[in-house]
C-alpha positions in Angstrom: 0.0 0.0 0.0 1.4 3.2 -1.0 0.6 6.6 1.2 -1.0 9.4 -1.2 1.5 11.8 0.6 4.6 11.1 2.1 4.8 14.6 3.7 2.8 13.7 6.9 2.5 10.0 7.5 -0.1 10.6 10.5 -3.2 9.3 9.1 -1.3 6.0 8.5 0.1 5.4 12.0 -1.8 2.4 12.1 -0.6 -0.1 9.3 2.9 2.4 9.0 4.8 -0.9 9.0 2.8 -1.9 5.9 3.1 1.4 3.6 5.4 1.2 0.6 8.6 3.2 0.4 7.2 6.0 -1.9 4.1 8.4 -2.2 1.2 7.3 -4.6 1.6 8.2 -8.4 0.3 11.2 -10.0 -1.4 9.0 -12.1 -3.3 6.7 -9.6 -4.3 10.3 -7.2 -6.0 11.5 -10.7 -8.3 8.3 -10.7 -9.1 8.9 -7.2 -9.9 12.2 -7.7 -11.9 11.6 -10.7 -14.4 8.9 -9.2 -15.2 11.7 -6.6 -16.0 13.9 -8.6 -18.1 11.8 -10.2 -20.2 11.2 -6.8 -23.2 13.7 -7.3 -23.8 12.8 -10.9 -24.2 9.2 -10.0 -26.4 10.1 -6.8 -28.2 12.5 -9.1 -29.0 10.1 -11.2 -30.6 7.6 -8.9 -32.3 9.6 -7.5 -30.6 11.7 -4.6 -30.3 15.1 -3.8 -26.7 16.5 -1.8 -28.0 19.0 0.7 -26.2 21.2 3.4 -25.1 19.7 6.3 -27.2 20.4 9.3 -25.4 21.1 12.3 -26.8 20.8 16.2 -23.8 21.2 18.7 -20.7 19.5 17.7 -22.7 17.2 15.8 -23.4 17.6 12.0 -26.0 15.7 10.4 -26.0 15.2 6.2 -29.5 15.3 5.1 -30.6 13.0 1.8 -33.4 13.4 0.0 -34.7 11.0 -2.2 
């Protein structure tokens, strides 16, 4: 498993002994990126709506709507 950055290792403390010796390719971060982006087009389309998170205390809640 390679680390998307190797800059701050933190959110890998866990499995650190099982993280390759470089940083993710470009290449592979671009895929990444690119099926996120893609997440409200595909929740559009069955259906969904994305709506502001609503907040009470610390806590915020996403509302869907279908």
């Amino acid at each position: 498993m390679l680390p998307w950055s190797l800059k701050d290792l933190t959110p890998y403390a866990d499995f650190a002994d099982r993280l390759g010796p470089v940083e993710l390719p470009e290449a592979e971060k671009e895929k990444d990126r690119a099926a996120v982006r893609k997440i409200a087009t595909i929740l559009a389309d069955a259906g969904y709506t994305i709506v502001e998170a609503r907040c009470k205390g610390d806590r915020a809640k996403a509302a869907v709507k279908q």
